[in-house]
C-alpha positions as CSV (number, residue, x, y, z in Angstrom):
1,X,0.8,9.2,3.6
2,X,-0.1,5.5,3.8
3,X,3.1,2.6,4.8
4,X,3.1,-0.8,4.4
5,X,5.4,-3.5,3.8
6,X,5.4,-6.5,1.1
7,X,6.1,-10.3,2.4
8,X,6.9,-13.2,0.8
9,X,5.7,-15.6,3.5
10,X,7.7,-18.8,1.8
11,X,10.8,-16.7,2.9
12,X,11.1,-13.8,4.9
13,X,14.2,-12.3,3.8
14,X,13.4,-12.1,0.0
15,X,13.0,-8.5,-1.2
16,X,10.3,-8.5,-3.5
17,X,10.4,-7.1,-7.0
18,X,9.0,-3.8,-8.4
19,X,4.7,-4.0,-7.7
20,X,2.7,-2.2,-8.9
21,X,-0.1,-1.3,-6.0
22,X,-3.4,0.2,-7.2
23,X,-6.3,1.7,-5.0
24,X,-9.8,0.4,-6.4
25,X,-13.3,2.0,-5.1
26,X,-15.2,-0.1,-3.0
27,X,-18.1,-1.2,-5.3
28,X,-16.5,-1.4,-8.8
29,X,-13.0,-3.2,-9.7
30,X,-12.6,-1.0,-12.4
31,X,-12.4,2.0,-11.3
32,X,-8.6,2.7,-10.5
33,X,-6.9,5.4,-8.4
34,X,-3.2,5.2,-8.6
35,X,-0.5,6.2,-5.9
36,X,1.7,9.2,-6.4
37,X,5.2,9.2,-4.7
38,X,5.6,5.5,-4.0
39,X,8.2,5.2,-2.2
40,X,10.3,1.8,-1.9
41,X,14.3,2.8,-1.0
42,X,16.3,2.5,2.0
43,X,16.7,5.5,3.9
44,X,20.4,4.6,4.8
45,X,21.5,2.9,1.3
46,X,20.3,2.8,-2.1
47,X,18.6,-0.7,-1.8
48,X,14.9,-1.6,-2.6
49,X,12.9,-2.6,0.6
50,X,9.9,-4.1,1.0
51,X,8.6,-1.5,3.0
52,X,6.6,1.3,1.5
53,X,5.4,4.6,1.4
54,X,2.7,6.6,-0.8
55,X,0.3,9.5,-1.4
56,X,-2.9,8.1,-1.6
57,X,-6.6,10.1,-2.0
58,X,-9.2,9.9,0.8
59,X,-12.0,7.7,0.5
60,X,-12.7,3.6,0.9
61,X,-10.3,1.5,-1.3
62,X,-9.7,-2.1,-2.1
63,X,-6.5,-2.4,-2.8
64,X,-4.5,-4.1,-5.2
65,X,-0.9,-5.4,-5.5
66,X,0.6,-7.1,-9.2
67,X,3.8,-7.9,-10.1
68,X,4.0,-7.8,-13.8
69,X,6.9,-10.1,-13.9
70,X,4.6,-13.2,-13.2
71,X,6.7,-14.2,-9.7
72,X,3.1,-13.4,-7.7
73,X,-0.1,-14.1,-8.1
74,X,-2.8,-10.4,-8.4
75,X,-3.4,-9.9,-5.2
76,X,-5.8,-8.0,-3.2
77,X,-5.9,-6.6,0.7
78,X,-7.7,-8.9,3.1
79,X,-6.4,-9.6,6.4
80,X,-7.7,-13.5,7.1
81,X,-7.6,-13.4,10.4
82,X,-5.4,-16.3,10.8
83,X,-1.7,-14.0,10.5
84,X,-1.5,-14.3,6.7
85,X,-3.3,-12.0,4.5
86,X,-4.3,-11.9,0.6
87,X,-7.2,-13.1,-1.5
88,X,-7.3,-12.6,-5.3
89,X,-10.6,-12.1,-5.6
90,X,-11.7,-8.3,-5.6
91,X,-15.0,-9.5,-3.6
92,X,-13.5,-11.0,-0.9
93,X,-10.8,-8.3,-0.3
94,X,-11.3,-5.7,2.6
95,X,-12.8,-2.0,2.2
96,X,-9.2,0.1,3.5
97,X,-10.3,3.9,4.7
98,X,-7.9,6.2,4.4
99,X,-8.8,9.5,6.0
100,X,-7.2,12.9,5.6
101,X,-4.3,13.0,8.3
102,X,-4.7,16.2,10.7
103,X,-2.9,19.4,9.9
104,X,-0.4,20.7,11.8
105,X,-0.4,24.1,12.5
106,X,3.0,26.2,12.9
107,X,4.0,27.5,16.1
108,X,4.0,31.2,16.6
109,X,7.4,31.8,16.4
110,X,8.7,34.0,19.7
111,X,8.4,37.8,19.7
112,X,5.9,37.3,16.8
């Protein structure tokens, strides 16, 4: 499972609008992995957040967020060091690696 969480840095307290986040491999834009199960609700109401969760595949990803709606520009992962993050070129954007979480194991349930 990888989290995250959308900002609007002009204004904090905007909920962003429906984006559609896409995993790209590391040496070629065009090659697209999409997330299954992205998750953007409330887990006490049934209000859009700008937090997320998804199912993504292991391996090294650039990542890419667009909002089809034309309220942001294409934007890709890169953190610039500087507390803001974004670039919209795929070149400049950072390699993510998402590794397989550990499995946990059951415990032996008692007299077992």
């Amino acid at each position: 499972m990888v989290k995250g969480t959308f900002k609007d840095t002009s204004d904090l307290s905007v909920i962003v609008g429906w984006a559609e986040l896409t995993l790209h491999d590391k040496d070629d834009e065009y090659t697209i992995y999409w997330p299954g199960r992205m998750e953007r609700w409330s887990k006490t109401s049934p209000d859009m957040t700008n937090d997320y969760e998804m199912q993504a595949p292991v391996g090294q990803f650039k990542l890419k967020v667009e909002f089809f709606d034309g309220t942001y520009l294409k934007t890709y992962y890169k953190d610039n060091g500087d507390g803001t993050f974004g670039t919209t070129s795929f070149a400049d954007a950072d390699v993510v690696t998402i590794t397989k979480a550990p499995v946990r194991r059951p415990e032996p349930l008692p007299g077992a």
